[in-house]
MOPAC internal coordinates of N, CA, C and O (Angstrom, degrees):
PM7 1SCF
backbone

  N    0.0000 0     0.00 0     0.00 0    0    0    0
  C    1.4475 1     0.00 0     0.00 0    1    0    0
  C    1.5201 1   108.81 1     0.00 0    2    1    0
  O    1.2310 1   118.93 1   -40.51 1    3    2    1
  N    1.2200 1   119.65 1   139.49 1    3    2    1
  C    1.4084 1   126.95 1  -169.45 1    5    3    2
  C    1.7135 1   114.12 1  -103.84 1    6    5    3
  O    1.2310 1   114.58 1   -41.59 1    7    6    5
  N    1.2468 1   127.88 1   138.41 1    7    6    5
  C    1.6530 1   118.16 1  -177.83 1    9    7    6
  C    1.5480 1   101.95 1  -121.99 1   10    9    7
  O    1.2310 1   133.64 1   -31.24 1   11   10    9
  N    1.6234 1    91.24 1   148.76 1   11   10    9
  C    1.3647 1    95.30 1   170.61 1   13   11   10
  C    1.6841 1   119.91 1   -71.44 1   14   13   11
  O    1.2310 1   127.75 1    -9.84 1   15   14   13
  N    0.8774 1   102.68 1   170.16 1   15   14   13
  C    2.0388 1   101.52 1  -179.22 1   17   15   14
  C    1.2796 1   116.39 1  -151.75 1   18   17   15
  O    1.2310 1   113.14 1   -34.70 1   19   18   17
  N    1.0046 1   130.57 1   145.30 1   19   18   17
  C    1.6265 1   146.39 1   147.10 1   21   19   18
  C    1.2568 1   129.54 1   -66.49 1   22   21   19
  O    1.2310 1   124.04 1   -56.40 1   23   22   21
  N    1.2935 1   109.86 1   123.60 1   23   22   21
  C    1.7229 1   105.72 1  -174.25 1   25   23   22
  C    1.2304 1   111.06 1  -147.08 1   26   25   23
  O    1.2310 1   102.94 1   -77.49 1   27   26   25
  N    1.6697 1   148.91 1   102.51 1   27   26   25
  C    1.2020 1   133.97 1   -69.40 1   29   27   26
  C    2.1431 1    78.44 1  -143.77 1   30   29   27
  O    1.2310 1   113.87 1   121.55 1   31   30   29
  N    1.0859 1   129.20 1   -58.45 1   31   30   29
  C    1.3981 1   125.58 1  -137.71 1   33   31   30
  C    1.8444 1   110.81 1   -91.29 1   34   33   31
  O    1.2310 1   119.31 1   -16.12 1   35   34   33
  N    1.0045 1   118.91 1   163.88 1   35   34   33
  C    1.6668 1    98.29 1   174.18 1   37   35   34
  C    1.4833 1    84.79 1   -83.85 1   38   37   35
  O    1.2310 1   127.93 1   -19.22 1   39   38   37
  N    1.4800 1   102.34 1   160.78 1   39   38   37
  C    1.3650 1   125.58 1   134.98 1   41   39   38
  C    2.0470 1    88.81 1    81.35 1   42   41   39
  O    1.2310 1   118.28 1  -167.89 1   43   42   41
  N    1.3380 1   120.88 1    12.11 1   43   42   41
  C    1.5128 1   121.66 1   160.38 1   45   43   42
  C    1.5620 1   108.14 1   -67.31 1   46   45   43
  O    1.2310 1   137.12 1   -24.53 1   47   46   45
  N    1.7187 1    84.44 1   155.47 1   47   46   45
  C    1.4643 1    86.13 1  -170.71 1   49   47   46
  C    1.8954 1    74.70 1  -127.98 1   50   49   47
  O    1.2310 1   133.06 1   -27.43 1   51   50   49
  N    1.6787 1    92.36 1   152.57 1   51   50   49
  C    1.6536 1   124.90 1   178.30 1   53   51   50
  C    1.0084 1    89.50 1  -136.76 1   54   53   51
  O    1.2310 1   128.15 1   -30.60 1   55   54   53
  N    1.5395 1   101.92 1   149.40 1   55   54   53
  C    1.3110 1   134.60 1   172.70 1   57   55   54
  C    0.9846 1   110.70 1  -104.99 1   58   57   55
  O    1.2310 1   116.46 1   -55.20 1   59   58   57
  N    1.7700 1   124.34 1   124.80 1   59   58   57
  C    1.6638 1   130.79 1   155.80 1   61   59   58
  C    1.4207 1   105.63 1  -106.23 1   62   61   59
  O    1.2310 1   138.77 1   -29.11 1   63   62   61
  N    1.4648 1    81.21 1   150.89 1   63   62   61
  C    1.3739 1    96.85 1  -179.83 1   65   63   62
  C    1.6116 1    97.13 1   -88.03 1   66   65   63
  O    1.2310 1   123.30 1   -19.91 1   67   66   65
  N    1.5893 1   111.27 1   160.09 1   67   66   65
  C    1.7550 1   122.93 1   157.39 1   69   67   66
  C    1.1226 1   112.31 1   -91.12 1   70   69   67
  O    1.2310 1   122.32 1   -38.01 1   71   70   69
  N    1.5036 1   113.15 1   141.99 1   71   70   69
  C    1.7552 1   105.13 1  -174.37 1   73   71   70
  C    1.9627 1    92.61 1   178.48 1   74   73   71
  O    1.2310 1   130.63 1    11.08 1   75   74   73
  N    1.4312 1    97.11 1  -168.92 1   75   74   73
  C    1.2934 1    94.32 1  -179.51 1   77   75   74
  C    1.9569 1   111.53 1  -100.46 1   78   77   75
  O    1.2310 1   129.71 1  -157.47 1   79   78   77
  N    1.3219 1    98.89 1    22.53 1   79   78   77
  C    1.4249 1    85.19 1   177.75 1   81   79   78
  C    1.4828 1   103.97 1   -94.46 1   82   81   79
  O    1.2310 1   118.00 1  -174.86 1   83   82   81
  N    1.0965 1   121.42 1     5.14 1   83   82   81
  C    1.9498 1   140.28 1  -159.38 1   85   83   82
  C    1.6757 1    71.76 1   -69.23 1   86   85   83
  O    1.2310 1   129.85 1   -27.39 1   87   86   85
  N    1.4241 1    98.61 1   152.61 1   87   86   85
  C    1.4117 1   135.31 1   160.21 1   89   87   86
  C    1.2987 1   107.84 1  -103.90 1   90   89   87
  O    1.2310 1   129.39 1   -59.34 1   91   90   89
  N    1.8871 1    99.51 1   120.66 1   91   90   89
  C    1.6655 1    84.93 1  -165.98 1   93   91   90
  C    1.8618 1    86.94 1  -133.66 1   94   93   91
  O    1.2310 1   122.57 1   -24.44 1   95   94   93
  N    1.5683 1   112.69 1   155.56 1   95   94   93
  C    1.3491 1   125.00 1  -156.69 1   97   95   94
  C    1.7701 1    87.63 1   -96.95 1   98   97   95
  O    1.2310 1   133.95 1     1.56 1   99   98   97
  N    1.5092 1    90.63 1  -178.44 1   99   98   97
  C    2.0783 1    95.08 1  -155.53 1  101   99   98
  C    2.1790 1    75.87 1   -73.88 1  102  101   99
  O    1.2310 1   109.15 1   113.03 1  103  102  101
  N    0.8845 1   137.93 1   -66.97 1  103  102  101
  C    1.7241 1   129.95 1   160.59 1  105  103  102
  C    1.6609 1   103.19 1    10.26 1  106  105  103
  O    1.2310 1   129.77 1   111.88 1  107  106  105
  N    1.6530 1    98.77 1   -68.12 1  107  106  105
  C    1.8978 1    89.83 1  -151.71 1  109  107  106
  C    1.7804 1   110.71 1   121.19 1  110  109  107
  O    1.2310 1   132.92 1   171.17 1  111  110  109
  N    1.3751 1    92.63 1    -8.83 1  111  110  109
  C    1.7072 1   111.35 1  -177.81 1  113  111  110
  C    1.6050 1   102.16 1   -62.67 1  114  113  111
  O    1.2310 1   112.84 1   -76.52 1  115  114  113
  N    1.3836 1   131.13 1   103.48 1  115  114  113
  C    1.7846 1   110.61 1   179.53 1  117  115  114
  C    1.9665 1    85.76 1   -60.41 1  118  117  115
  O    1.2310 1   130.76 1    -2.44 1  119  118  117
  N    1.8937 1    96.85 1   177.56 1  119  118  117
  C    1.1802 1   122.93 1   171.83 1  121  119  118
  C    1.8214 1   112.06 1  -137.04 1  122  121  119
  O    1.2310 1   128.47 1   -16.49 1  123  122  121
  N    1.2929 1   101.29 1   163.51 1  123  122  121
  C    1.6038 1   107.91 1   155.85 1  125  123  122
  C    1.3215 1   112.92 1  -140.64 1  126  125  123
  O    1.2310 1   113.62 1   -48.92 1  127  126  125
  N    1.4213 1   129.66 1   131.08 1  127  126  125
  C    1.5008 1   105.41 1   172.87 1  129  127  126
  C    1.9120 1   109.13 1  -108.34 1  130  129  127
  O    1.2310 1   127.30 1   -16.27 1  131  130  129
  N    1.4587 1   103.57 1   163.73 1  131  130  129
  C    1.4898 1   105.47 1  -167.61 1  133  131  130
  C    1.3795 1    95.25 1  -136.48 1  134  133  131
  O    1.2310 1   122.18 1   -22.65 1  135  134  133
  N    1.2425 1   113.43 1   157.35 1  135  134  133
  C    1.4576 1   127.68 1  -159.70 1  137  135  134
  C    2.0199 1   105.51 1  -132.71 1  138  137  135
  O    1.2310 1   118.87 1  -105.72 1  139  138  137
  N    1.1784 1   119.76 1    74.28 1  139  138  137
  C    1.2284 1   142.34 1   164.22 1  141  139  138
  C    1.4205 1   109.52 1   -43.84 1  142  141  139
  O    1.2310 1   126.26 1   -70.52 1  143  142  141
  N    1.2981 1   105.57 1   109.48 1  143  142  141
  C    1.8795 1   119.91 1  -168.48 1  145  143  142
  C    1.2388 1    96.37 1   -83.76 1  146  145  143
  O    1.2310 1   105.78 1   116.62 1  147  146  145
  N    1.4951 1   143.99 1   -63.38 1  147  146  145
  C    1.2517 1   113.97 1   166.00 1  149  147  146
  C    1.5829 1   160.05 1   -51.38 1  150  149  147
  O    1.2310 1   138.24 1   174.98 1  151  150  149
  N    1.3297 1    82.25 1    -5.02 1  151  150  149
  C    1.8109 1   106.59 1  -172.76 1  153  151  150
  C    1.4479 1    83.67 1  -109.59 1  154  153  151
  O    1.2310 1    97.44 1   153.45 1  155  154  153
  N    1.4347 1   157.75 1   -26.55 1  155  154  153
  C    1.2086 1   145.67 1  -179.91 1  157  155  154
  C    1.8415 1    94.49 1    66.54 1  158  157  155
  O    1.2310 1   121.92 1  -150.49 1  159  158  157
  N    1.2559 1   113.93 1    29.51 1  159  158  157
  C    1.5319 1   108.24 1   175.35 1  161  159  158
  C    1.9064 1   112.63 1  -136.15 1  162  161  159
  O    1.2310 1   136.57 1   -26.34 1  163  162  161
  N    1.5520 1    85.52 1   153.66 1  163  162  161
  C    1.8610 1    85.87 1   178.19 1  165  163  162
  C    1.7141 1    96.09 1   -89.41 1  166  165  163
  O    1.2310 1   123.82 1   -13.52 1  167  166  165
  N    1.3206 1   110.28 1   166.48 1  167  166  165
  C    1.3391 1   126.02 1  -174.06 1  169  167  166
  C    1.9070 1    79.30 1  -139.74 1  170  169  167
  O    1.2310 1   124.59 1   -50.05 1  171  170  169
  N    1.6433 1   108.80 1   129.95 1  171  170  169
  C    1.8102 1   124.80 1   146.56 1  173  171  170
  C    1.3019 1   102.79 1   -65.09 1  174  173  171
  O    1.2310 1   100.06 1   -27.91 1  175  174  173
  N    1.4540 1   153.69 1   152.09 1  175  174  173
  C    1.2775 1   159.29 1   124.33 1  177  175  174
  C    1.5500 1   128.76 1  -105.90 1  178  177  175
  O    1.2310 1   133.65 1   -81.59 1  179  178  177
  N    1.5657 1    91.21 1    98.41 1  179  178  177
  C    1.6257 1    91.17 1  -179.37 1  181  179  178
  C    1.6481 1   118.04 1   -61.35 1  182  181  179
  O    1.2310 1   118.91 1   -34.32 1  183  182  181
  N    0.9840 1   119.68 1   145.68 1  183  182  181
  C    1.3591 1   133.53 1   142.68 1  185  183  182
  C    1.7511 1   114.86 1   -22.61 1  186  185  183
  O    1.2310 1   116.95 1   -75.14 1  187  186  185
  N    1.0792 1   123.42 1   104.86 1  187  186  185
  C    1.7735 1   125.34 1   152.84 1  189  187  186
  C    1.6758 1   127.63 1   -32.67 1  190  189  187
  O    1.2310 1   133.78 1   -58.73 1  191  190  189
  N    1.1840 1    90.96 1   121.27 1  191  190  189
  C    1.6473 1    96.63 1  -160.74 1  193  191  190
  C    1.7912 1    98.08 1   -65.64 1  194  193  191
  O    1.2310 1   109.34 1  -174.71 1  195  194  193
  N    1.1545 1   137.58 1     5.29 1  195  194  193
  C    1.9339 1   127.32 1   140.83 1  197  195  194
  C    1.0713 1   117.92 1   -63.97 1  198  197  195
  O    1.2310 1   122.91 1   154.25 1  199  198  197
  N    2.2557 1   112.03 1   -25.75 1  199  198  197
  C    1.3592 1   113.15 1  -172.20 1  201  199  198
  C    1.6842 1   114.05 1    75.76 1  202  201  199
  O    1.2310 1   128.49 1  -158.69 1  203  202  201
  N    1.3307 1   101.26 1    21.31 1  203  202  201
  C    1.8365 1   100.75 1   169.20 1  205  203  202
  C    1.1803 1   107.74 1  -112.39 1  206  205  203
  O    1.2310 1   116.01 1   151.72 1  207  206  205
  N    1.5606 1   125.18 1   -28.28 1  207  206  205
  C    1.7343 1    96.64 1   167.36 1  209  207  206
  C    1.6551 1   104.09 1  -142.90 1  210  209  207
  O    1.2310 1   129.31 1    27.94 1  211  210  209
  N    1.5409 1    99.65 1  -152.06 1  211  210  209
  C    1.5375 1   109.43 1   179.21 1  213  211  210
  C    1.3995 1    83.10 1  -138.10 1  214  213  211
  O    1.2310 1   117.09 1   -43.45 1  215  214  213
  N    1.7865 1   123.15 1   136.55 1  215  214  213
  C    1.2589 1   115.96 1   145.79 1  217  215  214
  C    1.5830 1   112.48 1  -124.18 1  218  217  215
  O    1.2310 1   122.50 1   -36.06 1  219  218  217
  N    1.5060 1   112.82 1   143.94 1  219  218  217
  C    1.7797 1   119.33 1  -162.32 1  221  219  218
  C    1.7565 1    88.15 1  -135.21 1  222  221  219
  O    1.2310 1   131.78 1   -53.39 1  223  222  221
  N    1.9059 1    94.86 1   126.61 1  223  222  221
  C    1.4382 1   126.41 1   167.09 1  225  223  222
  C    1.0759 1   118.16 1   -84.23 1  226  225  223
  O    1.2310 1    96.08 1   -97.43 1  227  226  225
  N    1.4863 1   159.74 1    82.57 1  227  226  225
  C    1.0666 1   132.39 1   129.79 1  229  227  226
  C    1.4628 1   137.51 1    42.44 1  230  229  227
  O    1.2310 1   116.50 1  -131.60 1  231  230  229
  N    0.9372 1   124.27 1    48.40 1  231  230  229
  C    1.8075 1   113.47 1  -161.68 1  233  231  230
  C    1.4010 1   124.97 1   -41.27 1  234  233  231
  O    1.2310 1   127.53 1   147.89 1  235  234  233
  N    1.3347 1   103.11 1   -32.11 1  235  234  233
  C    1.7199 1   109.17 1   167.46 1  237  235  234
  C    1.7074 1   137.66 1   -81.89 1  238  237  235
  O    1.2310 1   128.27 1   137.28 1  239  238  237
  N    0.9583 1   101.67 1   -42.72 1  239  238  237
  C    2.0262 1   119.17 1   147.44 1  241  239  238
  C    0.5482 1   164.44 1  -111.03 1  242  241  239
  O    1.2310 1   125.90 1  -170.06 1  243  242  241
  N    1.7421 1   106.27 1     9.94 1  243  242  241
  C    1.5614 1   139.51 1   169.64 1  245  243  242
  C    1.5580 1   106.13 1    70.75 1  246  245  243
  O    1.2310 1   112.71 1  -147.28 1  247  246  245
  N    1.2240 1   131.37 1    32.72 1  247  246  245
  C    1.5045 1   138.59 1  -177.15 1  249  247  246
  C    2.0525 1    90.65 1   -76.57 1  250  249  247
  O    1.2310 1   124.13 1   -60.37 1  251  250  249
  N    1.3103 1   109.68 1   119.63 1  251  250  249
  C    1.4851 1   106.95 1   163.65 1  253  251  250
  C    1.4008 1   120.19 1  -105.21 1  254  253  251
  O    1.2310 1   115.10 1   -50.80 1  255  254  253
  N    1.4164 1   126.90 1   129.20 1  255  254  253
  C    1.1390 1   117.81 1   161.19 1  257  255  254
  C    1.6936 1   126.32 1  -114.71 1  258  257  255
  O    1.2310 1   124.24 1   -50.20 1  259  258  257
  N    1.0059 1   109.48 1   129.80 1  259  258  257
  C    1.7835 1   120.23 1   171.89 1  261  259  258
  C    1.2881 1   128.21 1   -67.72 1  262  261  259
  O    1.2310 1   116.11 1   -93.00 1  263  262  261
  N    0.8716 1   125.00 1    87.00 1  263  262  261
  C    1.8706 1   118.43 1   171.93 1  265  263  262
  C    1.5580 1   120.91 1   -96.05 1  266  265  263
  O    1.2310 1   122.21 1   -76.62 1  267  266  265
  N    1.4253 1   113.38 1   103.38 1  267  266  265
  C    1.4910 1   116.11 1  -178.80 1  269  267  266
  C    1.0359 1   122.77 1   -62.65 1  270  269  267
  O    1.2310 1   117.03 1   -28.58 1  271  270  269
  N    1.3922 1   123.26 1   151.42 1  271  270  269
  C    1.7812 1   119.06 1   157.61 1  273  271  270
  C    1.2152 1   123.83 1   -87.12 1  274  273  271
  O    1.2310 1   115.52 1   -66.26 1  275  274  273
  N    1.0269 1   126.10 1   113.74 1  275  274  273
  C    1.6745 1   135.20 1   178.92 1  277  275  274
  C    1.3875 1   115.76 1  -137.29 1  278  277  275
  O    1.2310 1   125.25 1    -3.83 1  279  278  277
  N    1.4429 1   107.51 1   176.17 1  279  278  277
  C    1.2945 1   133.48 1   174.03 1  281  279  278
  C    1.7789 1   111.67 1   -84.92 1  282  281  279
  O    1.2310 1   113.24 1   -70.48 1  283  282  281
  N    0.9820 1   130.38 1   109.52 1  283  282  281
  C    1.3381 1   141.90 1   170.00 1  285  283  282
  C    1.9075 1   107.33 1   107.84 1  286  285  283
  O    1.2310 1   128.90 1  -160.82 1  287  286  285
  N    1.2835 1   100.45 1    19.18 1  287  286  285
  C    1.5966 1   105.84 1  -170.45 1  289  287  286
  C    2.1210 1    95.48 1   -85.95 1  290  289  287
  O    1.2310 1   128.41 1    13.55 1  291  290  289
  N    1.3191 1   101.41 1  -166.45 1  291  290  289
  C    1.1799 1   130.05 1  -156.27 1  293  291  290
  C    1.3238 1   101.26 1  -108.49 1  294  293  291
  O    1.2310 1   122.10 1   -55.94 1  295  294  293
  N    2.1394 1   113.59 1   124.06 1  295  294  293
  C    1.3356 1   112.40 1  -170.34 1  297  295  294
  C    1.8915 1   106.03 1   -87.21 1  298  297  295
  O    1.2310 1   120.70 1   162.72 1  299  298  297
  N    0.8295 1   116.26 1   -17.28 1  299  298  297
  C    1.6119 1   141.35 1   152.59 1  301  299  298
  C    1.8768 1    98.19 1    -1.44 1  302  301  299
  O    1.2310 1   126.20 1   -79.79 1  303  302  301
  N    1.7308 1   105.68 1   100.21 1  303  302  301
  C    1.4997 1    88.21 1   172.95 1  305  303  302
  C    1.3992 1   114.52 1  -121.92 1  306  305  303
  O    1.2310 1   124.20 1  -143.37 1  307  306  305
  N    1.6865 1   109.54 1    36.63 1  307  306  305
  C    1.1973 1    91.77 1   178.91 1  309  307  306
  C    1.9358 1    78.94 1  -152.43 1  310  309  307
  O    1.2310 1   130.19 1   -28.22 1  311  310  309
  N    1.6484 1    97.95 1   151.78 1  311  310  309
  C    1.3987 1   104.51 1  -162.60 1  313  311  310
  C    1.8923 1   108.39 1  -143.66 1  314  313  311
  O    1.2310 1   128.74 1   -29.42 1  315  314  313
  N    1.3637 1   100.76 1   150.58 1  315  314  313
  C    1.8065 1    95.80 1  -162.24 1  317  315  314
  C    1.8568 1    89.70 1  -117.20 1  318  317  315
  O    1.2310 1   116.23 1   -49.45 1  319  318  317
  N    1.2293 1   124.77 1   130.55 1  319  318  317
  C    1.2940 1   116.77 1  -168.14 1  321  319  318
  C    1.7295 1    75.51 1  -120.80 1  322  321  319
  O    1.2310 1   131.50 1   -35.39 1  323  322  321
  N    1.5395 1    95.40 1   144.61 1  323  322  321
  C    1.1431 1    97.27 1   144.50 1  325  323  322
  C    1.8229 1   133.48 1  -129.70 1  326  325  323
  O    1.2310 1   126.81 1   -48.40 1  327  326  325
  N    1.0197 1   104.51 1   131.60 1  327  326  325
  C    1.9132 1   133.76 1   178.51 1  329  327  326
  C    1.3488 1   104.30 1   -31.30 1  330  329  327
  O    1.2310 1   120.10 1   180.00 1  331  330  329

């Protein structure tokens, strides 16, 4: 089961882990989706074609956040940013 989360700073970086809980597109592309409190909207975030992180914009205030891929990171695929 997956939880939503809070993750507080611009421009922080989180760590996910790779594994089989990844949400992966009919491609093979993993995903994360994030839920932007000021835009009241979800954003999909693919995976970086090196495959080390995900970064998700904000559509309304340009707030970016980074989430790395690593070893000891967070299986967590869905994330609440706030603006």
């Amino acid at each position: 089961m997956t939880s939503e989360s809070s993750y507080p700073p611009r421009h922080s970086v989180l760590d996910v882990t790779e594994g089989m809980s990844e949400k992966v597109t009919g491609s093979g592309r993993p995903w994360i989706q994030v839920w932007f409190e000021c835009a009241g909207a979800y954003q999909k975030v693919f995976r970086s074609i090196d495959g080390t992180r995900y970064t998700a914009t904000c559509p309304k205030c340009g707030k970016q956040m980074k989430f790395g891929v690593g070893p000891g990171g967070r299986s967590d695929r869905f994330f609440r940013i706030s603006c």
